[in-house]
C-alpha positions in Angstrom: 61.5 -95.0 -80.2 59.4 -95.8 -77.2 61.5 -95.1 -73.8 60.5 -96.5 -70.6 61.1 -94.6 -67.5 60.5 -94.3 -64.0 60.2 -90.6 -62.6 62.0 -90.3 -58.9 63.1 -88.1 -56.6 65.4 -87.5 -53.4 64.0 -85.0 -51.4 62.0 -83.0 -54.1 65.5 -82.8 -56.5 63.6 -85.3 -59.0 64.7 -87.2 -61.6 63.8 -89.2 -64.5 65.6 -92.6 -64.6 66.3 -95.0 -67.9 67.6 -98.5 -67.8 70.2 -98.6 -70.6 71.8 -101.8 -69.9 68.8 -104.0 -70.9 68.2 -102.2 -73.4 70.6 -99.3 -75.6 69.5 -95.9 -75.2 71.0 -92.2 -77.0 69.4 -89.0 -76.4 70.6 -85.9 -77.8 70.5 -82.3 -76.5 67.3 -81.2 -78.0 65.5 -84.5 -76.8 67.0 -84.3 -73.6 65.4 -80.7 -72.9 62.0 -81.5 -74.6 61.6 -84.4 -71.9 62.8 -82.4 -68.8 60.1 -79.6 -69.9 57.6 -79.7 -67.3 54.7 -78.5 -69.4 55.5 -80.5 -72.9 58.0 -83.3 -71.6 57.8 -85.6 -68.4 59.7 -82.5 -66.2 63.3 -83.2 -64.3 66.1 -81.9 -63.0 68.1 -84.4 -64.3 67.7 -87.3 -66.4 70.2 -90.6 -65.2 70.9 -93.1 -67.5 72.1 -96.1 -66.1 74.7 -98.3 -68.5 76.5 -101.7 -68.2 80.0 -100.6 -66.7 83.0 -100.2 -68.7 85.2 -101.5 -65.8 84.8 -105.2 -64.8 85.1 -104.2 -60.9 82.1 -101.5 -61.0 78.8 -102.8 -61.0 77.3 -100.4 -63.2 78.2 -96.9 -65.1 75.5 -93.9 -64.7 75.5 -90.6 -66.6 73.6 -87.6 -65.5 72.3 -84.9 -67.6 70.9 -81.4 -66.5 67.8 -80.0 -68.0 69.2 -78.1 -70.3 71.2 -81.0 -71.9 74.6 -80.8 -70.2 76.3 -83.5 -68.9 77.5 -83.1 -64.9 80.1 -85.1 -63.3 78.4 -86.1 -60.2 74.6 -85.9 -58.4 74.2 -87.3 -54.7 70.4 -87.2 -54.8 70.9 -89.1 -57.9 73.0 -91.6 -56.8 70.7 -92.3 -53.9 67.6 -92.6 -56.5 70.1 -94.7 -58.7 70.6 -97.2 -56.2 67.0 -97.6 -55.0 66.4 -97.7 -59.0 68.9 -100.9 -59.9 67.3 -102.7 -57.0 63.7 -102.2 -57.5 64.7 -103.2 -61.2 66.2 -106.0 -60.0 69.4 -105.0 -62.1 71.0 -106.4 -58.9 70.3 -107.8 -55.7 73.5 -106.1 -54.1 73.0 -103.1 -51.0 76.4 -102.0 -51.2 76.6 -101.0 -55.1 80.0 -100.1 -57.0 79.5 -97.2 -59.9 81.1 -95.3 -62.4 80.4 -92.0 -63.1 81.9 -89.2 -65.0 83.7 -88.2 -61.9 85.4 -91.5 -61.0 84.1 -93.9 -59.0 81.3 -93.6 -56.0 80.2 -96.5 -53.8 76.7 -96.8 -52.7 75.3 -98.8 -49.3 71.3 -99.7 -49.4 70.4 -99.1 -45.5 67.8 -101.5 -44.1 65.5 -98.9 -43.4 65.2 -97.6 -46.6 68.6 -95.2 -46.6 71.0 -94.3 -48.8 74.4 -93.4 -47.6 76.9 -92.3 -50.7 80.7 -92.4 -50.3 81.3 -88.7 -52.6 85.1 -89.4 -52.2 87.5 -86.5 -50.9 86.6 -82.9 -51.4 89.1 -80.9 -53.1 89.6 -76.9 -51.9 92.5 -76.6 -55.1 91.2 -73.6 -57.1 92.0 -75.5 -60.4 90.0 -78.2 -59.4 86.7 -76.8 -59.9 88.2 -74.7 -61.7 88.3 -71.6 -60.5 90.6 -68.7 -61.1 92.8 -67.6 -58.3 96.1 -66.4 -58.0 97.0 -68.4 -54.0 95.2 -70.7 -52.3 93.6 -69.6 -49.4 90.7 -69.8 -47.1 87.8 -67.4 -48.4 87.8 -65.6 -51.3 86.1 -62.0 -52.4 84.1 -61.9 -55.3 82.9 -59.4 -57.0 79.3 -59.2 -58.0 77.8 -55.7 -59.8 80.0 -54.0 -57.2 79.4 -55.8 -54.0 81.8 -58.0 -52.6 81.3 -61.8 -51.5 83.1 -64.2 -49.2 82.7 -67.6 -50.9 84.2 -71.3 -50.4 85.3 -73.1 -53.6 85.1 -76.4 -53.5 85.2 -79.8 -55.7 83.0 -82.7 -54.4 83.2 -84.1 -58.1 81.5 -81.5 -59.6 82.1 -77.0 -58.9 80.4 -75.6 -55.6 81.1 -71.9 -54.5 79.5 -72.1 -51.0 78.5 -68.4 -49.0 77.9 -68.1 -45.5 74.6 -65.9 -44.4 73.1 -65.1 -41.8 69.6 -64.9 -43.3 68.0 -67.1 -46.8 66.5 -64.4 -49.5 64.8 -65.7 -51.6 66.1 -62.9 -54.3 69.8 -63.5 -53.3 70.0 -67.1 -54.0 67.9 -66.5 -57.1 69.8 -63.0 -58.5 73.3 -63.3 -56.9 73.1 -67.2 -57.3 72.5 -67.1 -61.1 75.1 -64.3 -61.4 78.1 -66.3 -59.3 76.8 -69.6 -61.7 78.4 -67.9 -64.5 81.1 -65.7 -63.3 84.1 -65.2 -65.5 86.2 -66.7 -62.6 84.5 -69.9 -62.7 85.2 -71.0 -66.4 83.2 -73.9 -66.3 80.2 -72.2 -64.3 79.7 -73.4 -60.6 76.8 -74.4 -58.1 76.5 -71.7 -55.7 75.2 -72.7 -52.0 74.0 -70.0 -49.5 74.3 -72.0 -46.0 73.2 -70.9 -42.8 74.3 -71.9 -39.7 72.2 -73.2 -37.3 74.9 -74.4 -34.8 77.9 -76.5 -35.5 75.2 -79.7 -35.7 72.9 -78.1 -38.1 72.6 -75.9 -41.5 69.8 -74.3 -43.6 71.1 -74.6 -47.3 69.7 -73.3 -50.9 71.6 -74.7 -53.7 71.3 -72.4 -57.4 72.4 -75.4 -59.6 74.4 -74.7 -62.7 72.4 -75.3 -66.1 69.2 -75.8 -63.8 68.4 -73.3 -61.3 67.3 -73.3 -57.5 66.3 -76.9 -56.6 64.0 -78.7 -53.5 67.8 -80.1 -52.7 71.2 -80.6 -53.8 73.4 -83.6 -52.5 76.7 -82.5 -53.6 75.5 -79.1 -52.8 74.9 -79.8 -49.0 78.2 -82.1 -48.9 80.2 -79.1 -50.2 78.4 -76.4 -47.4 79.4 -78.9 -45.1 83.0 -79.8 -45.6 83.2 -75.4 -46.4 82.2 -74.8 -43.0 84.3 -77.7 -41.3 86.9 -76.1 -42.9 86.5 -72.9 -42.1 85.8 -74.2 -38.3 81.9 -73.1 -38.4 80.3 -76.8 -38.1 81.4 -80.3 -36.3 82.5 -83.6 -38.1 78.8 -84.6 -38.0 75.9 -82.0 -39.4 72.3 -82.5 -40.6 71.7 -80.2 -43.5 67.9 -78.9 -43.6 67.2 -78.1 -47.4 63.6 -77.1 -48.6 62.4 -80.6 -49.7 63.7 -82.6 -46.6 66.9 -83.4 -44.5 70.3 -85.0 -45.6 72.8 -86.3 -42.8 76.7 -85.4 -43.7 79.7 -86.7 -42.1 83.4 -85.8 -43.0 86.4 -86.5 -41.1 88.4 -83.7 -42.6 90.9 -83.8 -45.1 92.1 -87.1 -47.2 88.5 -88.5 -45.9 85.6 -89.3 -48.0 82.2 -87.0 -47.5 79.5 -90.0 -46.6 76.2 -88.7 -47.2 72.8 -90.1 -46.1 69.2 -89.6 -47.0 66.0 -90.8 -48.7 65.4 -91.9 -52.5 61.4 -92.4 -54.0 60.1 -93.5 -56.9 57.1 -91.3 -58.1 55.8 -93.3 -61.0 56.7 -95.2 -64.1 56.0 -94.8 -67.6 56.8 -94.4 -71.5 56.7 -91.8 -73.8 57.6 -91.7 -77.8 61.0 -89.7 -78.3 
């Protein structure tokens, strides 16, 4: 089968993007990672497929798939790139876009200047929400990683985040203790794991270690879950500009009961086909 495609990204997280309502596509596991190798494939950190929806209120269904073939519940950059995506496509002329995703429903608004901003829905700081095994609820929790202890914030933005607090980025912490945390015992369904700096209660430097993919330029859900963390935990104000290696994304949250909005950029690299 020939697939057509168009490669994007949202600040460096890139993606490759396939229109499945004009036209039905299936991939399996073993296609999807042959396509997401960078070397022998196109190269992505996730592939979106965008569907006809299944409910007649949304405007469209997307499913996103990691590298290594997993399906995820939910991908802010994605959505942004999504949205830009079904425009450019002219799948609709809409700016404020109604989609299902794995997670539940997400509503996305088309800025004139170009913008994204994503309504991720409430957070959710319930242990078996991510899941993640505890025996009380409670602030932060110790985890323990070859022996040293950590201070981490669990929370659901629609998919796991375990988000730490440091006072410095490493790059061989977020890439050793990251992958180690990803597949702790305690989080059964492996987690994202954020190491967030504070800048001052108006700014954060973040490093996301994705589950099933590794470190990445940015993470959307990953910066909405450092933020709403360190409102929480009365570090940051209502209003914070995360500052990830590929770029900038603005987060607002109200505090509890309140959608996370979440603003920032979506490009499209190129287009093209390639056999499956």
């Amino acid at each position: 089968m020939l697939l057509k495609f168009t490669k994007m990204h949202g600040l460096g997280n890139d993606f490759v993007v396939v229109d499945a309502v004009s036209r039905k596509v299936f991939f399996n596991k073993p296609q999807i990672e042959r396509l997401s190798d960078r070397n022998w494939g196109i190269g992505f950190d996730q592939l979106l497929v965008v569907e006809p929806p299944s409910d007649p209120e949304m405007d469209f269904r997307y499913r996103i798939y990691n590298s290594d073939g997993s399906e995820v519940e939910h991908c802010g950059n994605g959505a942004r790139c999504f949205a830009k995506f079904v425009l450019d496509r002219e799948l609709t002329n809409k700016r404020i876009i109604n989609v299902e995703t794995k997670r539940g429903a997400i509503q996305l608004r088309v800025l004139e200047d170009g913008l994204v901003t994503v309504d991720m829905g409430a957070p959710s700081f319930i242990p078996n929400d991510l899941p993640f095994e505890a025996q009380e609820t409670q602030g932060l929790y110790p985890i323990d990683v070859d022996g040293a202890e950590y201070q981490l914030t669990p929370v659901s933005v629609g998919n796991p985040h375990a988000v730490l607090k440091v006072d410095t980025l490493v790059d061989e912490q977020v890439q050793s203790v990251g992958a180690k945390i990803e597949c702790h015992q305690r989080f059964p369904q492996n987690v994202n794991v954020g190491f967030m700096q504070v800048v001052n209660p108006e700014e954060i430097n973040l490093r996301v270690f994705e589950r099933g993919v590794g470190e990445t330029q940015a993470c959307g859900t990953g910066a909405c879950a450092a933020v709403v963390a360190g409102i929480k935990q009365g570090w940051l104000s209502p209003k914070v500009t995360a500052h990830l290696r590929g770029g900038d994304l603005h987060i607002e949250w109200a505090g509890e009961g309140h959608p996370i909005l979440m603003t920032g950029p979506a490009e499209k690299v190129f287009e093209g086909q390639i056999y499956l």
